[in-house]
C-alpha atoms as one frame of an Amber mdcrd trajectory, in Angstrom:
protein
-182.398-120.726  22.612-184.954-122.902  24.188-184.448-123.705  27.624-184.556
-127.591  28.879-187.325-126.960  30.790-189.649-125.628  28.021-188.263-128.352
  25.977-189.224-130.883  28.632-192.956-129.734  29.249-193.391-129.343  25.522
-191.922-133.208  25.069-194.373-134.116  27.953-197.526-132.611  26.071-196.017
-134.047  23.462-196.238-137.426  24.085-199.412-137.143  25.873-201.022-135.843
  21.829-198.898-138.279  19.970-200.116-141.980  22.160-203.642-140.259  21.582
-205.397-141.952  18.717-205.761-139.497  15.566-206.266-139.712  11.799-202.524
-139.917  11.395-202.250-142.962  13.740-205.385-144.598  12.102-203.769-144.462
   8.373-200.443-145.434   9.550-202.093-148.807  11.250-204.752-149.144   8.443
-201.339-149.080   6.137-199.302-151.043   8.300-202.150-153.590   8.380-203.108
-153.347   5.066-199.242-154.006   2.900-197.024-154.616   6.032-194.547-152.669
   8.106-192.336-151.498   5.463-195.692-149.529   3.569-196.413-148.117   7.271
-193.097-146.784   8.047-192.933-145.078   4.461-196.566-143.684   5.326-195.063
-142.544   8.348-192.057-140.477   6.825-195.408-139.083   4.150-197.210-138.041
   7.106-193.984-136.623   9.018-192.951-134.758   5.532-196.537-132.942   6.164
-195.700-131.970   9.233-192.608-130.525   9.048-194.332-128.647   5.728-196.818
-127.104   8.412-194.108-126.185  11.118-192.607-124.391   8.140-195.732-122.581
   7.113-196.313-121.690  10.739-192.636-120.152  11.180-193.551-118.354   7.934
-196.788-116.987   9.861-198.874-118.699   7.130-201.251-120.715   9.353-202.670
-117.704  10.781-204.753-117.485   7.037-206.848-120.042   8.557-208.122-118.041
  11.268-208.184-114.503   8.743-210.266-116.314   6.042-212.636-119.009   7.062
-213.286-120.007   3.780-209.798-120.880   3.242-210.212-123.340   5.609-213.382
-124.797   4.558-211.464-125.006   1.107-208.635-127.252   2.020-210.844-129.502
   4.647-212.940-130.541   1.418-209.984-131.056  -1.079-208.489-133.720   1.786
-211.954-134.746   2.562-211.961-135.642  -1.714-208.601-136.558  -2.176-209.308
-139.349   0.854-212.516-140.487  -0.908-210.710-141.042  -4.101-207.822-143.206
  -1.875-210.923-145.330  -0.596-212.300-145.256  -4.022-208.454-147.222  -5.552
-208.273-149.518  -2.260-211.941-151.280  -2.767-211.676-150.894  -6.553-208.173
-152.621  -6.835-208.059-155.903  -7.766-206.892-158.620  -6.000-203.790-160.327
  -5.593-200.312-159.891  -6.396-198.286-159.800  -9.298-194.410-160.093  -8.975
-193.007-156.310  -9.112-189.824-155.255 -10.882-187.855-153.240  -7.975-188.538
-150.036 -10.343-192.025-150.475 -10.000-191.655-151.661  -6.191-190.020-147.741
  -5.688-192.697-146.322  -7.246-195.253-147.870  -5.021-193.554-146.731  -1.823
-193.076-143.186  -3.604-197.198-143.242  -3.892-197.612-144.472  -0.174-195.486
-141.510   0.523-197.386-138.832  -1.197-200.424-140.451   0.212-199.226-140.134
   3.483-197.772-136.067   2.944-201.115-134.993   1.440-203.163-136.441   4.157
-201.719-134.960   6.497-200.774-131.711   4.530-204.175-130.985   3.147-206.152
-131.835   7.014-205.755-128.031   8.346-206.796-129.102  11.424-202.984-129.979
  11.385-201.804-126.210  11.064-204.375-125.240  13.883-202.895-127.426  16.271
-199.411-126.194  15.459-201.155-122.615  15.814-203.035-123.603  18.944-199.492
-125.759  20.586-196.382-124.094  19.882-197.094-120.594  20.811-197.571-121.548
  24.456-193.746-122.480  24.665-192.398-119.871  22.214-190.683-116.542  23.598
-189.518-113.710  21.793-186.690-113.057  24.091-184.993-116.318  23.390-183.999
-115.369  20.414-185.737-116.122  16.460-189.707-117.262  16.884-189.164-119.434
  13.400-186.373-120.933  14.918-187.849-122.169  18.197-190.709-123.658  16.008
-188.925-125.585  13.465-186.803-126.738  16.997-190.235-127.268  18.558-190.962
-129.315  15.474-188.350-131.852  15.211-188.874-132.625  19.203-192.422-133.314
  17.889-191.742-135.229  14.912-189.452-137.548  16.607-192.130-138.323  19.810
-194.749-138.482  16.992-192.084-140.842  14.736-191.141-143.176  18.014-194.663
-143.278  19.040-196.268-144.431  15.562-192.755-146.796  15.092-194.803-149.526
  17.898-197.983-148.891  16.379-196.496-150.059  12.500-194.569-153.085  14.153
-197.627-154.354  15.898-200.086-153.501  13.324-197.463-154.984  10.394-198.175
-158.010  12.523-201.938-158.086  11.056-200.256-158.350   7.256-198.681-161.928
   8.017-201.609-163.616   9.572-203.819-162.328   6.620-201.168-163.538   4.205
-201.434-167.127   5.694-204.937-167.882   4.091-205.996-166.876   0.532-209.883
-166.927   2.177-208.946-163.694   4.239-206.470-161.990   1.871-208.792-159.105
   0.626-209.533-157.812   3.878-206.809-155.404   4.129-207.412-154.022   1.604
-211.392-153.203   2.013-210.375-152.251   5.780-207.843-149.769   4.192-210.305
-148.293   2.441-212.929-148.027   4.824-210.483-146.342   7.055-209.830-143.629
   3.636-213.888-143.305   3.899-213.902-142.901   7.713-211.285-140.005   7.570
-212.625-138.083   4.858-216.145-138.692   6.744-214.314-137.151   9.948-212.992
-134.770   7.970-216.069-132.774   6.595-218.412-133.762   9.344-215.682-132.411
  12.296-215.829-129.345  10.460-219.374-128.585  10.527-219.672-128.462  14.271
C-alpha cells in the first residue's frame, strides 16, 4: 500500500496542477458562467468521469499507445479538437432565451452537460500523458499492485481536482445572476461559452503542432 508520505507529496503536486489554470478549469467557469452553478458542478462530475476513465486506461497500460503510435495521438487530439468546434458551433447558434422546461427535459440537459464535460476531457490525450508523465514518479512495484496504487493515486487527484474547481463554479455561478438581472446582457454567456469551445479546440490542434 501507499505510504503517507508518497500520498502527501503526490497531494502537494497535486494541488499545485489542479489551482493551475487548464482547459478543464476554463470549461467548468465558462459553464458555470454561462447556465449557473448547478450546470458547472454537473460539468465537473463530466470532466471527473474522464478522468477516472484515463486512470483506468493507464492501470490497464493503455496510455502507453500514445507514445507507441504517434498517429494515434494526432487522431484523438483532432476528434476533441472537432467535437469542441461543433460545442461552439450549438452555443452561438442557439437561440435565445428560455422556455419553461418539463423536469424530464431539465434531466436531459444536465445528462448533455455531462457528456460534454466526459468527452472533453476524455478525448484531450494530453490528459492520459499527464497521468503517464505524473503517477509513475510515486508508483512502486514493491508496494504491492501498480493498477491499484493508480486508481488510489486517482481518487486523491480527483478529489484535489473536485475541491479545487468546487470555488471556481461558486464564484464563477456568481457571473449567471448578474447577467440574468438585465435582458440587454443576457446573450453573453452564451457567445462567451462558445468562444471558450473555439479557444480549446484552437489550443487543442495548435498545442499539438509544436
Amino acid at each position: 500500500m501507499i505510504d503517507f508520505q508518497t500520498l502527501l507529496l503526490f497531494s502537494a503536486a497535486s494541488l499545485a496542477l489542479a489551482v493551475t489554470p487548464g482547459p478543464d478549469m476554463i470549461l467548468v467557469a465558462a459553464r458555470s458562467a454561462a447556465q449557473g452553478r448547478t450546470a458547472g458542478l454537473v460539468t465537473q462530475f463530466g470532466v471527473s468521469a474522464g478522468s477516472a476513465f484515463h486512470a483506468i486506461i493507464l492501470a490497464l497500460g493503455l496510455s502507453k499507445l500514445f507514445l507507441a503510435i504517434p498517429y494515434a495521438y494526432d487522431l484523438v487530439r483532432y476528434l476533441g479538437a472537432a467535437y469542441l468546434i461543433f460545442l461552439a458551433w450549438q452555443a452561438f447558434a442557439a437561440r435565445g432565451g428560455s422556455a419553461p422546461q418539463s423536469p424530464s427535459n431539465h434531466r436531459m440537459s444536465l445528462l448533455v452537460i455531462f457528456r460534454q464535460g466526459f468527452l472533453s476531457n476524455v478525448l484531450n490525450p494530453k490528459v492520459a500523458l499527464f497521468y503517464l508523465a505524473l503517477f509513475p514518479q510515486f508508483l512502486a512495484p514493491e508496494r504491492g499492485a501498480i493498477a491499484v496504487q493508480i486508481l488510489v493515486l486517482a481518487c486523491v487527484f480527483l478529489i484535489i481536482d473536485f475541491a479545487v474547481h468546487g470555488v471556481v463554479i461558486w464564484l464563477a455561478g456568481g457571473m449567471k445572476s448578474l447577467a440574468a438581472r438585465g435582458r440587454r446582457y443576457s446573450n453573453w454567456p452564451r457567445y462567451f461559452l462558445g468562444m471558450v469551445f473555439g479557444g480549446l479546440a484552437a489550443r487543442l490542434i495548435f498545442d499539438g503542432q509544436r
